[in-house]
N, C-alpha and C positions, 0 to 999 in steps of 0.2 A: 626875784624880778617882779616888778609892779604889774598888776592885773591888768594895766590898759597896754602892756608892754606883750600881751600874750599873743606867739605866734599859731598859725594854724599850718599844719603839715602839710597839708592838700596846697594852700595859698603858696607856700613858699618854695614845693616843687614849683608850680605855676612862673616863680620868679625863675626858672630852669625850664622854661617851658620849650615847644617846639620850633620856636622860632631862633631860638640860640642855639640849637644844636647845628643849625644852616652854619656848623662852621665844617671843613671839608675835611681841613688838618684834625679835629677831631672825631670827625667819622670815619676816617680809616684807620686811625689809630683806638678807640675805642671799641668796642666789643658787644656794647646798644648801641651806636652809630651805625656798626658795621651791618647789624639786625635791620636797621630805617632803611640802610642801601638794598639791603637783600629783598625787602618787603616792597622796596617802592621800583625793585629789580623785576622783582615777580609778576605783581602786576600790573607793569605797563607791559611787558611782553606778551600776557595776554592779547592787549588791545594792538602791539605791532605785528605780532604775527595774522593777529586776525585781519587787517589793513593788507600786509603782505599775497596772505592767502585771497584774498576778495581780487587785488592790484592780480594775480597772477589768474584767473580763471577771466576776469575783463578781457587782459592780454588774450584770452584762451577763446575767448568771443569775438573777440577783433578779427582774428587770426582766420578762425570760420568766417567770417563775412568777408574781410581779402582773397579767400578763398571761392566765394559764392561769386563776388563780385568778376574776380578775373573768370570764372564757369562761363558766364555770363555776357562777356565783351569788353567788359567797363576797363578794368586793366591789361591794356594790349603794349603799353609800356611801360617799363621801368619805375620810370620816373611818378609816374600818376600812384602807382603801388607807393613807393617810399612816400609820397606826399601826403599820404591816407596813414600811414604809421607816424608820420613825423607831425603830424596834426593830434594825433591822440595820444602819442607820448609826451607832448606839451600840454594837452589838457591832464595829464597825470603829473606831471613835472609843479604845473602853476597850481596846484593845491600841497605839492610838498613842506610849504612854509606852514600849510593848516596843522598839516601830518605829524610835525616836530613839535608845533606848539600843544598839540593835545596830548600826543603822548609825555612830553616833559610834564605838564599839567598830571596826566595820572600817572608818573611815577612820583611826583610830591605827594598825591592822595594818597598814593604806597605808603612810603616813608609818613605819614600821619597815621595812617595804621598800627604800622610798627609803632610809632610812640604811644598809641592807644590800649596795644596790647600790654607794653611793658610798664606804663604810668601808673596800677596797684602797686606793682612794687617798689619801684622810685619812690611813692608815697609812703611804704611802710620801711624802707632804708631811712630817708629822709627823715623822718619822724625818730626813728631808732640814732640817728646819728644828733639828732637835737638833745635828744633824751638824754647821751651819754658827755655831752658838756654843757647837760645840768640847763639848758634850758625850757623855759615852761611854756610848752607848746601844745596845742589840740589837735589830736588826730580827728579827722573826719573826711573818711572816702567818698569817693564822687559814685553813689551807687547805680548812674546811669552807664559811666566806661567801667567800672570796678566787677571782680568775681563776687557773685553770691556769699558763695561759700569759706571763702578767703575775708571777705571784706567786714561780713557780721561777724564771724568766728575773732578775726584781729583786733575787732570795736573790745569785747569781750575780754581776750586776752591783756590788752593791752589797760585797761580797767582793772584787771586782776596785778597788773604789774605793779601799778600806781600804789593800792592796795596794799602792796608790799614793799615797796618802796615807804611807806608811812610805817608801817610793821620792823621795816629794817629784815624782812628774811621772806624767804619764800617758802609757801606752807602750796600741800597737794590740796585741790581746789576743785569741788564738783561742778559739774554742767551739762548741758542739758541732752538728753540719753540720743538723740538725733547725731550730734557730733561724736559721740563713746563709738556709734556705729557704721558710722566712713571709714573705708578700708584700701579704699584708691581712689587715683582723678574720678571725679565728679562733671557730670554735662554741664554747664552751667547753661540752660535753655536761654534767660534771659538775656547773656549777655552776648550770646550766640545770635539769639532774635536779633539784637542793637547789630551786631555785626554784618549781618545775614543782609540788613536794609542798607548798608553801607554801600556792602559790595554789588548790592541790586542795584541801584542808584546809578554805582559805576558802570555797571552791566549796561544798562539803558543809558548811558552818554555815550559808550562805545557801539553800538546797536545803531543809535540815532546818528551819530558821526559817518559812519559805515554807510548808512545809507544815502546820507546826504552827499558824500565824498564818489558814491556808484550813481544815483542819479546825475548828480552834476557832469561826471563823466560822461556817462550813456547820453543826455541831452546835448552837450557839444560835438560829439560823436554822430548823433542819428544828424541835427544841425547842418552840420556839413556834409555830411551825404547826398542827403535827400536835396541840396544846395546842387553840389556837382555831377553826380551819378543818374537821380532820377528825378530829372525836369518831364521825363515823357515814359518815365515808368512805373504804372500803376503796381505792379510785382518787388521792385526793390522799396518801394514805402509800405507795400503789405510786410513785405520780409523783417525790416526794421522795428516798423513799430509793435508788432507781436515781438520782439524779442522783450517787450517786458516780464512775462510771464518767466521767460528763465532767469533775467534779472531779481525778479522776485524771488524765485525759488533759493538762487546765489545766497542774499537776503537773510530767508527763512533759516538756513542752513547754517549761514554765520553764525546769527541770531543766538539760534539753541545751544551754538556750539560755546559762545562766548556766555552764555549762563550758567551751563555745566561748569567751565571752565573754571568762572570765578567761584560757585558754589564749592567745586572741587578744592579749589584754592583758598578755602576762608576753612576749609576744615580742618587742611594742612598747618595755618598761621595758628589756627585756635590748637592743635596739637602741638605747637614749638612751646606751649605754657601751660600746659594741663598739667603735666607731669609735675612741675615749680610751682603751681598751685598747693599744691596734696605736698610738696614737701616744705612749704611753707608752714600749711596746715598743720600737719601733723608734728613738726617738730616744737611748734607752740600747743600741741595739745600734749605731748609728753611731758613740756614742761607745767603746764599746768596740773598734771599727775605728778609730781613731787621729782622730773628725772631732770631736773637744774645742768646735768651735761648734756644735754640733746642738744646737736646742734646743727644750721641746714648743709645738705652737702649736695650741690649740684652737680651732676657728672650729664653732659653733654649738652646745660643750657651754658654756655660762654656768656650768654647777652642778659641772662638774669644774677648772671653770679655774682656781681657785685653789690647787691643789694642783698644778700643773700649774707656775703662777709659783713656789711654794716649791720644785719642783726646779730649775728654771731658778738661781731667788737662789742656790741651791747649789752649781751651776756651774759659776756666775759667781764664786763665793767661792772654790771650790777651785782651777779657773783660777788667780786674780789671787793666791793663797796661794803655789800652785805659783810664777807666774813670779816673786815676789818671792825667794821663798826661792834658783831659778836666777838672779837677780840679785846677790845674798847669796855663792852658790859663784862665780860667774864674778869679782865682786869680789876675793873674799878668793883665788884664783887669780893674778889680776894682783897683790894687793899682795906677794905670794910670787915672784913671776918678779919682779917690781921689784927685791925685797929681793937676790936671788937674783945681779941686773945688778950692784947696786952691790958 
């Protein structure tokens, strides 16, 4: 293939990017589709539950001041009580369209997650699936989303291939005594860091949402109170308006909860591929030790395993290319000492 014709692996995922996968029929039927749902399932539940949880302790405020209120005199009938709920369950009602659109919003961020975690290895499938019909393509990972220790380690390997791929065979191959001594998943701090600001990011639109969504409330709410209730009550706008402080607290409480939440949550995501890291790793350091059968075998990643088969098909390609081509020289070796006899 012509040099100017040369693809690069990372680019030509890219042509597979995450906007194609917006297809629906292949997210339920796929198995990294199925992972994007899961991820972008995960969390936006965060940010509905936490909307949920905030919507029900509001209710839980209200309830106490209908309570205060009729103590009081204000609701001596029926009617005045439902008008005072039926007014603030429409200030809840008329931000519901916000409600849908933020949370669809972070479950797409979900679902980009998920492709972020799994796009090292799509890249190193990709690459391996070029390889093996022979065309001449450049790896080169994106070492901002990519694993550390996956990503330099596969530059390497994959250099070592080429290597032998011009050799026709694959010879045991030393390296550098850092990788000889990884013995399991590795933290990747780095890419955990990248992660860590993602999910913060998220953490803080949901936070700020949250708040925006209780103040707004709580303003239409006090509104119409202090409107109907207390034109000549200095006690029900003292009552009201300090109810910021528990508002706040409400807040606070969220707040923390929904950072935990996601930090909890981003250690979970980064553990659905630690494991497929280190077996990635390690099945390309064996064969770099001279064991040309290693090969990866994923047991409980579903969403990584197909990248996992396209290096294996690779392999197995190079393998069976190599002992052909040593069939080929041992052949034409004999018909030379033949030639040689007679």
């Amino acid at each position: 293939m012509p040099a100017g014709r040369e693809k690069d692996a990372n680019l030509k995922y890219k042509d597979m990017d995450f906007i194609s996968k917006i297809n629906f029929k292949r997210l339920f039927k796929e198995d990294d589709g199925k992972f994007y749902i899961a991820c972008g399932l995960k969390l936006s539940c965060v940010s509905f539950f936490t909307i949920v949880f905030i919507s029900y302790h509001i209710w839980m405020i209200l309830s106490l001041n209908s309570t205060f209120f009729e103590s009081v005199g204000y609701f001596k009938s029926m009617n005045l009580r439902e008008a005072f709920f039926d007014h603030s369950l429409k200030a809840l009602i008329d931000q519901l369209p916000l409600i849908f659109f933020f949370i669809i919003c972070i479950f797409f961020v979900g679902m980009y997650v998920g492709y972020i975690l799994l796009r090292p290895f799509a890249v190193i499938g990709s690459y391996c699936q070029d390889l093996a019909e022979k065309e001449n393509t450049l790896y080169n990972p994106d070492l901002f989303s990519d694993y550390r220790l996956l990503s330099r380690f596969s530059e390497l390997f994959f250099q070592y291939v080429n290597q032998c791929k011009i050799e026709k065979k694959f010879r045991p191959n030393t390296m550098p005594n850092y990788y000889s001594k990884v013995r399991g998943p590795v933290l990747e701090k780095v890419f955990l860091f990248h992660f860590l600001i993602i999910t913060t990011i998220i953490s803080v639109m949901t936070v700020w949402f949250c708040s925006y969504l209780t103040l707004e409330i709580r303003s239409q709410v006090i509104e119409l109170s202090l409107q109907t209730l207390s034109k000549n009550s200095d006690v029900v706008a003292y009552f009201l308006n300090n109810q910021g402080q528990v508002f706040e607290s409400l807040l606070w409480g969220a707040g923390i909860s929904v950072f935990i939440s996601y930090f909890a949550l981003c250690f979970h995501l980064y553990g659905k591929v630690s494991g497929a890291i280190f077996a990635f790793f390690s099945t390309m350091r064996a064969i770099m030790k001279g064991n040309t059968n290693a090969r990866i075998h994923l047991i409980g990643y579903a969403h990584i395993r197909p990248y996992g088969r396209m290096f294996n098909k690779f392999m197995d390609y190079s393998v069976n290319e190599f002992a052909k081509e040593e069939k080929k020289v041992k052949s034409h070796i004999r018909e030379i000492d033949s030639k040689k006899v007679k």
